[in-house]
N, C-alpha and C positions, 0 to 999 in steps of 0.2 A: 354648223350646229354641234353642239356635244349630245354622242348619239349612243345610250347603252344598247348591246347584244347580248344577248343570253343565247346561249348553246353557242357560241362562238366559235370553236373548234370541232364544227363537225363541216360537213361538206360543201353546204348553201353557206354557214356562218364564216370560214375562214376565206370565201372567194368575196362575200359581200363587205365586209370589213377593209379589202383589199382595194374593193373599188371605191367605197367610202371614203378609206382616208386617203386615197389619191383623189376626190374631191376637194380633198382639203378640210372633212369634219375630222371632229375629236375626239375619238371610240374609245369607249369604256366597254369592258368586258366581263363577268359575271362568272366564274371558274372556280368549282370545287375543288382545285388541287393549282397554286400559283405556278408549281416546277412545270406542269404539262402546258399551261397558257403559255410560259415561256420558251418553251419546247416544239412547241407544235404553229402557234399565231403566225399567218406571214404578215401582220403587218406592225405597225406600232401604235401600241394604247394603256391606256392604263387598267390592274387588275384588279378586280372587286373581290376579294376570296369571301365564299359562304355557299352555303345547299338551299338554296329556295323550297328543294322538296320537303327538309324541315322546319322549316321557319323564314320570317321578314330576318331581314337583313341590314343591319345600321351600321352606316359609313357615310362621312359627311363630304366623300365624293359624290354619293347620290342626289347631295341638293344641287348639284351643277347639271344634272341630265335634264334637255331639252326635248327631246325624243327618244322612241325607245323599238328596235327591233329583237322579239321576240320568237327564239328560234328552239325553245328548251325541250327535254323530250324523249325520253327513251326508244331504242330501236323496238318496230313492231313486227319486223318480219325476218324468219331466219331460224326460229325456235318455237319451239312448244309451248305455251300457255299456262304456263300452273298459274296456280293464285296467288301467289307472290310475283310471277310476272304481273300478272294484269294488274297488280293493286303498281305495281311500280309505272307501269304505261299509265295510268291513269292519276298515280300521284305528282307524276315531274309534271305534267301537263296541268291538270286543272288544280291540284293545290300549290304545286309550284307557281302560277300563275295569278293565284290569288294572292301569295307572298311577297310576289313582285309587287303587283301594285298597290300593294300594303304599305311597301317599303320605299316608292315615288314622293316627289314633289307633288304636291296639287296644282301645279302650274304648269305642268308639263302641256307642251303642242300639239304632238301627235303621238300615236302608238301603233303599230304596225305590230299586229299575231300572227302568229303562224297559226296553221289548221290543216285541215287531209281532206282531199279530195272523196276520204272513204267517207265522208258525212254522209252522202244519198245513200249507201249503203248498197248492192246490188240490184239494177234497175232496168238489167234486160238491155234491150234499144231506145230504152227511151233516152232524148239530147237532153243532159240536166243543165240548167242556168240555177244563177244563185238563189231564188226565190220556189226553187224547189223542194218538199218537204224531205230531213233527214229519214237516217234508217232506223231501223229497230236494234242493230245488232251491239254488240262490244265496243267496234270501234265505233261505230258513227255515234254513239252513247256517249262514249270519251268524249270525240270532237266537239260534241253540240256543248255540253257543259263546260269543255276548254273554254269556247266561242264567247258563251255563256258570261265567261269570267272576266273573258278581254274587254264587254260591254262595259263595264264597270272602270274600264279606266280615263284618268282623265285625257283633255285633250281632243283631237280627231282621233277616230278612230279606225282602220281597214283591218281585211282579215284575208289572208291568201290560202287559199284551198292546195296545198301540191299537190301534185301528179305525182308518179314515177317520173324519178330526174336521172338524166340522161347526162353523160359526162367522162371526159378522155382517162380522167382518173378516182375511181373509188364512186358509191354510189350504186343504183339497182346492178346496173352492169356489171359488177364484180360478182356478183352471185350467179349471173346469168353464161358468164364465157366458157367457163371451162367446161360443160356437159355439149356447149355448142363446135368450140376448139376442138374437142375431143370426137367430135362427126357422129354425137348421140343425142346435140338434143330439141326436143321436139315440141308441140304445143303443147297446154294445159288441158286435159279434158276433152272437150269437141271441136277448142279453139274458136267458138263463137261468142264468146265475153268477151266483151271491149276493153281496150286499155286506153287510159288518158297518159300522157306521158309529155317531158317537157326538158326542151337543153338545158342544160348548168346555166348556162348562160343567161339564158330568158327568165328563169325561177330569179337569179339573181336580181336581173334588170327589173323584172316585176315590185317587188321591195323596193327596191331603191324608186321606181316612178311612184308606187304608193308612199314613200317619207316626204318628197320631196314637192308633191302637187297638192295640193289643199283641196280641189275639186273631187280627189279621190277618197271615198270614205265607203264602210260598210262590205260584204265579202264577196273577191273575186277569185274567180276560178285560175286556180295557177297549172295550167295545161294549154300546151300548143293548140292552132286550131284544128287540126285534122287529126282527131284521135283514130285506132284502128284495130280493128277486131286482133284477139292472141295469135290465131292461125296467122294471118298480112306479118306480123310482127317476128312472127318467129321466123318465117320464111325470109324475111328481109334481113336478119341478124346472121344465119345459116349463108347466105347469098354474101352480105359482107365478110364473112369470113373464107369464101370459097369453100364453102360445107355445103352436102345435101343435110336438107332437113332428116332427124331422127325420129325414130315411133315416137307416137303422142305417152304424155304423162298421166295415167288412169287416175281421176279423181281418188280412189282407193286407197293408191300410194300416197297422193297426198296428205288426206287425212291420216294413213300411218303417220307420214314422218314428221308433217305440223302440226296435229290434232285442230284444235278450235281454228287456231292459226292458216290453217289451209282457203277459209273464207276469205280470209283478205287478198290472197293468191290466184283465185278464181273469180273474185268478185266481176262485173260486168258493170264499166262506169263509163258512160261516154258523154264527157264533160265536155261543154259548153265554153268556144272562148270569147264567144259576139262582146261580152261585156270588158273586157279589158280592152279588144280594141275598142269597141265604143267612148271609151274614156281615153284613147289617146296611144295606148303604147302599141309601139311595134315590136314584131316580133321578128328577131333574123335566124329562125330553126323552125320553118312549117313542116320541113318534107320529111318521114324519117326512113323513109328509104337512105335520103343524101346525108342524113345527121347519123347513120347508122356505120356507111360506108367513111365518111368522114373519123369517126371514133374508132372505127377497126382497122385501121390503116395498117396502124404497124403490125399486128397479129398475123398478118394474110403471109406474112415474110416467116411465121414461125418463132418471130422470136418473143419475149414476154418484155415489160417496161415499166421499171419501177420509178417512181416520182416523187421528188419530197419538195419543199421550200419551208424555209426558217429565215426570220427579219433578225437581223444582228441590229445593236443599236452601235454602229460604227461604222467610220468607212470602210471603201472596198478596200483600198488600200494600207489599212491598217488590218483589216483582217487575211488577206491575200498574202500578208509575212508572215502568217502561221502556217499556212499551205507550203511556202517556198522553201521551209525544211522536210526531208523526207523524211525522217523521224519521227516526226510528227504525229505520224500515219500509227504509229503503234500506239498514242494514246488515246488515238479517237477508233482506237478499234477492241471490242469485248475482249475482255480476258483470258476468254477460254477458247479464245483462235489462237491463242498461243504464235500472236504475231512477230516477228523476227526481222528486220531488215539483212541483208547478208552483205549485198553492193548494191552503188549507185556509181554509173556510170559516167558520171563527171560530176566538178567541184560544186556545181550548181544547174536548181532542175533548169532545164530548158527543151527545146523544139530536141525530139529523138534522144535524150534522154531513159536509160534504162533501168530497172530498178525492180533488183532479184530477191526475193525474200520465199522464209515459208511457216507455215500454218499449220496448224492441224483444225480437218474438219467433224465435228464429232469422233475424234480422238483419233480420224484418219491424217498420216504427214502426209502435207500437200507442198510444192514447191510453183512458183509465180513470176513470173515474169510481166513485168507491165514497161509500156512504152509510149511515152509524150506525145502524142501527135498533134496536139495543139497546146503552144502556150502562149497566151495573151494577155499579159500582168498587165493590170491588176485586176482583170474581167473575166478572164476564161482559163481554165484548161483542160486539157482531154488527157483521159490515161486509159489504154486500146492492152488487152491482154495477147502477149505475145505471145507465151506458155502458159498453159495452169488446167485445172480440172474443166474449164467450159469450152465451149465451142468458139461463142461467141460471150465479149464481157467489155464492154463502152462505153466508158463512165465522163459526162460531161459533166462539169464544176463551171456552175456560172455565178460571179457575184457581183449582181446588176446595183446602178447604185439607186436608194431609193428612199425619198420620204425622211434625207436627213441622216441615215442607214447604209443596210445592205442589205437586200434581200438573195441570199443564198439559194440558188437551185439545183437539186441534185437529179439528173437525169441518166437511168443506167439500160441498155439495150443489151440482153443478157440471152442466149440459147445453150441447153442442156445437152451436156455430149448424148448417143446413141438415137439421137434423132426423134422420130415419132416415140416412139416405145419409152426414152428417156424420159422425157416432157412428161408420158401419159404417169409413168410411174415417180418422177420425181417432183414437179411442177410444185406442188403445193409445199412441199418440205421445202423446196429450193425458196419458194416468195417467205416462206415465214423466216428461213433464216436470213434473207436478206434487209427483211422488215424491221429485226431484233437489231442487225448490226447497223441500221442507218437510226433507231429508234436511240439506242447507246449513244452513238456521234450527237444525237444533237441535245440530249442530255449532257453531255460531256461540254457543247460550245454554249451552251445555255448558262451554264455553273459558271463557264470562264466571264459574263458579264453580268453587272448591275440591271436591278429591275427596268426596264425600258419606258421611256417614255415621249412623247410623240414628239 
């Protein structure tokens, strides 16, 4: 099928996209800014540039969309609430969604919404299914009217309620590790609110069984089926990481630091998942004790793990001869590392291969030593820090071929000299600057190709 995404590059959009068009459908994209779709997308589609939050959107790639996954949507947690947040949580969703299907074929087959699981709004113990009445508050207000909007489109219609999603990279757990890494931190309040909560993987699969089955319409609960009070939860995230649990978080401070926002953080939602399986899907993340310990693997070792992928429209082999000069290396790196090649220890990189350069870090001279430990043209290689300011710094380069393509993966296993103390005091400064120089690079390989297309 040819299959529009909206919100495509965020966390559910770029992994379902991924599984999509390795189905073999036709994705079409929806992206306020075309350099970031091509920046960011691991897979290949075509881009639709416009803001649904302002307006329909005319493009006469849109009379070719058969289905459509609806994923659009401002972050709701993390920050304070002013009125300008909330008019934006509430605009990308419900009038961004009424722009959308403003801007559809009338013939479209199905439609698949996104929705939050904060629709019931705080409900205590009670188990919600989907024919439960919404809440009163902000968010389930938002939701219900999102829902609201999705009715209206043509086609079959479903609606997936998320959970808290659960995932190796980016996602709740990103906000969640560091106070627990750091052996501080603890439940919410009395830790007797429930959390619904659910793997990357299954939110994914979920979508993709509601596009693909016809029998599937109307809204289901996108949460694992054993939801589990904050206290179980927190203890189980603390125990994955070989932490003792920290003092509890006093409602107080929350409402300091989130204001209105802090409801959605405490809410108590213990969501119901009888009705997906009833319809068929299975789910391979029940436990979260095992999905917890699974996700924290690498952490338990100290060290932090940063993760990218980018779809090249080429092969591997074509793009693997821009890697094979070392050179290279200083155009796909920010400016103001003031990168330097000095030597390379032979004519061409290979297996133990060296390669001495230096830098300055926020205006500190650093000097580097890196060494090949894997080279596997035109698929792989590894470059292992022999000298330099880290401890640990492991950077794998995979470029798997795919979909026609390449799909580029960047996997770096990174620890901060001085140990605990380093980490506690540098952690954050170190992931953003890492974030900025892998954010550059694929900016940079993005430019070097034409618009992509499937």
């Amino acid at each position: 099928m040819k299959i529009l995404i909206t919100g495509a590059t965020g966390l559910i959009g770029k992994e379902l996209g991924k599984v999509l068009a390795e189905k073999g459908h036709e994705i079409f994209v929806i992206s306020r800014s075309l350099a970031k779709a091509r920046e960011v997308l691991p897979f290949p589609c075509e881009v639709i540039v416009g803001d649904l939050s302002k307006g329909t959107i005319e493009d006469p790639m849109l009379e070719k969309i058969e289905a459509v996954v609806n994923l659009m949507g401002e972050p709701v947690v993390g920050m304070k609430w002013t009125e300008d947040k909330k008019k934006s949580i509430y605009d990308s969703r419900v009038l961004g969604t009424k722009h959308l299907i403003e801007s559809l074929p009338h013939d479209l087959k199905v439609f698949v919404g996104g929705s939050a699981i904060g629709y019931y709004g705080s409900c205590g113990d009670e188990v919600l299914k989907e024919d439960h009445a919404p809440g009163s508050d902000f968010l389930s207000k938002v939701t219900v009217d999102w829902e609201a909007q999705t009715q209206k489109a043509p086609g079959r219609k479903a609606l997936i309620r998320t959970s808290i999603v659960l995932a190796h990279h980016g996602g709740a757990l990103d906000e969640m590790l560091f106070p627990f890494r750091a052996g501080v931190g603890g439940m919410l309040g009395d830790g007797q609110q429930w959390m619904s909560w659910i793997h990357l993987k299954d939110i994914v699969g979920l979508f993709v069984y509601a596009l693909e089955n016809r029998h599937v319409e109307g809204p289901i609960n996108g949460c694992a089926p054993n939801p589990v009070r904050n206290k179980e939860f927190s203890q189980h995230l603390a125990q994955s990481l070989h932490k003792t649990l920290g003092p509890a978080v006093p409602h107080l401070a929350l409402k300091a630091l989130f204001g209105e926002a802090a409801a959605v953080i405490t809410s108590s939602i213990r969501g119901s998942a009888e009705r997906a399986e009833s319809l068929g899907y299975k789910f391979h993340h029940r436990d979260l004790k095992e999905t917890l310990h699974e996700i924290c693997a690498p952490y338990r070792e100290g060290e932090d793990v940063f993760y990218a992928e980018q779809f090249i429209p080429k092969p591997p082999e074509e793009v693997f001869t821009f890697f094979r000069d070392p050179h290279n290396l200083e155009s796909l790196t920010p400016p103001t590392l003031n990168f330097h090649i000095e030597a390379v220890s032979t004519p061409e990189i290979g297996q133990g291969t060296t390669i001495d350069y230096k830098l300055k870090i926020h205006g500190v001279p650093a000097r580097w030593k890196t060494e090949i430990d894997e080279w596997m043209p035109p698929h792989k290689f590894v470059d292992n820090q022999a000298k330099g300011p880290y401890r640990l710094w492991h950077h794998t380069h995979e470029f798997r071929p795919y979909l026609g393509g390449t799909l580029m993966v960047d996997r770096v296993r990174y620890r901060l000299p001085m140990g605990y103390v380093g980490w506690l005091m540098g952690s954050k400064f170190v992931r953003k600057d890492v974030e900025n120089i892998f954010h550059f690079r694929r900016q940079f390989i993005a430019r070097m190709d034409t618009p992509r297309k499937p």
